[in-house]
C-alpha positions as CSV (number, residue, x, y, z in Angstrom):
1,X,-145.9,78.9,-15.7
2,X,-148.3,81.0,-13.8
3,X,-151.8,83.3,-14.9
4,X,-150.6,84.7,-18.0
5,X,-150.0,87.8,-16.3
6,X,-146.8,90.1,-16.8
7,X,-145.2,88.1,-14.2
8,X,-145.1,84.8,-15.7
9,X,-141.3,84.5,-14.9
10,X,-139.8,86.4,-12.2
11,X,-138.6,89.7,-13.2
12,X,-134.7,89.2,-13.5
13,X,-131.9,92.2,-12.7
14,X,-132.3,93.9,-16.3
15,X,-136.6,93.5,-16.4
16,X,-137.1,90.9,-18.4
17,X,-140.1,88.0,-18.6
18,X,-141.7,85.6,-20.7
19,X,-145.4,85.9,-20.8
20,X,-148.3,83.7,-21.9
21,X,-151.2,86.4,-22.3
22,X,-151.5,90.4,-23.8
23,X,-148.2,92.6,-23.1
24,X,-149.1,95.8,-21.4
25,X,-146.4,98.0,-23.1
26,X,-147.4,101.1,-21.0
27,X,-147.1,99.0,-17.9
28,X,-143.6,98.2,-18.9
29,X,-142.9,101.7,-19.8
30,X,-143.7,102.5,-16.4
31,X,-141.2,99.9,-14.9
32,X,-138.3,102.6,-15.9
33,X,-138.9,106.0,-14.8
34,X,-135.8,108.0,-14.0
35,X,-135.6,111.7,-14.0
36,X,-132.0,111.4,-15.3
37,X,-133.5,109.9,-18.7
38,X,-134.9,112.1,-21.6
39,X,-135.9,109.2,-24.2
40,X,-137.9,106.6,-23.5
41,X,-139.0,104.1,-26.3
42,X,-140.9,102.1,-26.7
43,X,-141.0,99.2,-29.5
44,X,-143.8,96.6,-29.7
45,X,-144.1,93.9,-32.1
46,X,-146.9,92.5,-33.4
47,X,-147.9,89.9,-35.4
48,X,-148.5,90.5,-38.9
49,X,-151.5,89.0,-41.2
50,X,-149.8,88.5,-44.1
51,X,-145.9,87.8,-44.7
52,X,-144.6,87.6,-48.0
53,X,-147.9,87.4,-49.9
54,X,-149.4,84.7,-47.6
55,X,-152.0,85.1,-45.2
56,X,-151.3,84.3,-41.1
57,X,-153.9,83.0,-38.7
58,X,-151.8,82.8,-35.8
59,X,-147.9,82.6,-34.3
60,X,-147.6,79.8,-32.0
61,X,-144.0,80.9,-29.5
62,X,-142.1,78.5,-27.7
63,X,-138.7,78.8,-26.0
64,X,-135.6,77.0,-24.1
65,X,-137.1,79.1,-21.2
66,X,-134.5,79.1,-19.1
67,X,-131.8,79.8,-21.5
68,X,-133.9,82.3,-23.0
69,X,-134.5,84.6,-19.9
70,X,-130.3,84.4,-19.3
71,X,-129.9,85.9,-23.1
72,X,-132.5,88.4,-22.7
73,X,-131.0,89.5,-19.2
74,X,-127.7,89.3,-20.9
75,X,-129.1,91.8,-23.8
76,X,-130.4,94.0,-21.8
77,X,-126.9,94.3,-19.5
78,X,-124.8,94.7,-22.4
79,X,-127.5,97.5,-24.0
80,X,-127.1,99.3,-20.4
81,X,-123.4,99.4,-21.2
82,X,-123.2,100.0,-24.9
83,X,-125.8,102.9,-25.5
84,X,-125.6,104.2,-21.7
85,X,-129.3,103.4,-21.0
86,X,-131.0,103.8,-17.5
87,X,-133.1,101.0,-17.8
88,X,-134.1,98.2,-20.5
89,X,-136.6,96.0,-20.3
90,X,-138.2,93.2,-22.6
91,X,-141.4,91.1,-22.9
92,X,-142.2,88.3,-24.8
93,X,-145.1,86.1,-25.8
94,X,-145.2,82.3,-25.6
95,X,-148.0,80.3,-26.5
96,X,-150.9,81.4,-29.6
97,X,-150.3,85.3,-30.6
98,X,-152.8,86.5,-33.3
99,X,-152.5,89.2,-35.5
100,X,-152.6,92.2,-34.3
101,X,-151.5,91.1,-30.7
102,X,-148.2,92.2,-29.3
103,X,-145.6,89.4,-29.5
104,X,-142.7,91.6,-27.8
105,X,-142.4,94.6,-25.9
106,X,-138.8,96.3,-25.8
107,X,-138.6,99.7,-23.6
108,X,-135.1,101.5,-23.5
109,X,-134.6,104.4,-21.4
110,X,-131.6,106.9,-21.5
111,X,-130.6,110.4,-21.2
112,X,-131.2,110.8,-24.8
113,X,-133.7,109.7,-27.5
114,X,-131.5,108.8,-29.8
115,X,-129.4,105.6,-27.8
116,X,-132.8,105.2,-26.6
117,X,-134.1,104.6,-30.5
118,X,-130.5,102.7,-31.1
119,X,-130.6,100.2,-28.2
120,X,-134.1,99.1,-29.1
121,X,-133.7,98.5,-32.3
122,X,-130.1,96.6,-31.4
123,X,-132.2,95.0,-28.5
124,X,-134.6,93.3,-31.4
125,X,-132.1,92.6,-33.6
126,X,-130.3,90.5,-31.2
127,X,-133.5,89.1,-30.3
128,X,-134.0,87.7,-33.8
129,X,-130.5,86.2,-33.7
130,X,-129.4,84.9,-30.2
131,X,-132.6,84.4,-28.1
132,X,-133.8,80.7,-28.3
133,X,-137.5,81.9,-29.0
134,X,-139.3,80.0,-31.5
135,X,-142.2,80.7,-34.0
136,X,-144.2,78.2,-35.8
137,X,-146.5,80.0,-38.2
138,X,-149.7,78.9,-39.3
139,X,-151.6,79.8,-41.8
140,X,-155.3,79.4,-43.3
141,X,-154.5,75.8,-45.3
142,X,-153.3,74.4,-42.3
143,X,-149.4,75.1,-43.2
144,X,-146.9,75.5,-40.8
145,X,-143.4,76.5,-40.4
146,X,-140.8,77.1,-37.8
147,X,-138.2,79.7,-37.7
148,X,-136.2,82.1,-35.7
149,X,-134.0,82.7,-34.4
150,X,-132.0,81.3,-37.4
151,X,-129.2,80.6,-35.9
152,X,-130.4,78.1,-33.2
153,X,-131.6,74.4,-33.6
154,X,-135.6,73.9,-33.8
155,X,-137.8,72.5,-31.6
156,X,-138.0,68.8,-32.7
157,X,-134.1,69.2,-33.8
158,X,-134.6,70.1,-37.3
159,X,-132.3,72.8,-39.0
């Protein structure tokens, strides 16, 4: 992988990349001007310092890279088509992510706000589920654990 810039991976057809340093959401806003679109969202998500009553130092991301940029691309094809977006593009983190920091950017663009509003939020649903992205996190006793998306196999092959 390259500098850690937005360009880690090559940008595929639908404008999608896996990046190891700081998402620049507006950056990726800009990516899908179209004066035939209306709505334009915007969803980041960051990482949060406490989950379910435990405190979080950090999010640690690793991926099936390749794999994982083919299901994003294929997300953000099948968005195009199902909520009649102009544009869709997606970002996310590998590596260390602290809280606070962005962990995934999700822009969808479309001739109306509310497919634009929809197609995120089916975007990052589907991200949770299908994308072979994984997050160990870690937390201030040393405690670690893996998960998502919950429906693929680990990284060390555990369940």
């Amino acid at each position: 992988m390259g500098s850690g810039s937005q360009t880690d991976n090559a940008l595929g057809a639908a404008g999608v990349a896996l990046v190891r340093g700081p998402i620049d959401a507006a950056a990726l806003l800009a990516t899908v001007g179209d004066a035939a679109a209306g709505g334009n969202v915007v969803f980041v998500g960051t990482v949060r310092g406490l989950t379910a009553g435990r405190r979080t130092t950090s999010l640690t991301y690793d991926a099936h890279e390749p794999l994982a940029l083919a299901t994003l691309e294929a997300l953000c094809r099948e968005a195009i088509d199902r909520f009649g977006l102009a544009a869709c593009r997606v970002r996310h983190r590998l590596g260390t992510v602290l809280p606070g920091e962005a962990s995934v950017a999700i822009v969808a663009s479309a001739p109306h706000r509310r497919e634009a509003f929809a197609a995120a939020e089916w975007v990052m649903e589907r991200i949770k589920c299908d994308v072979p992205i994984w997050k160990c996190e870690e937390r201030p006793d040393g405690g670690r654990e893996w998960a998502h998306p919950a429906t693929t196999a680990r990284p060390g092959g555990d369940a």
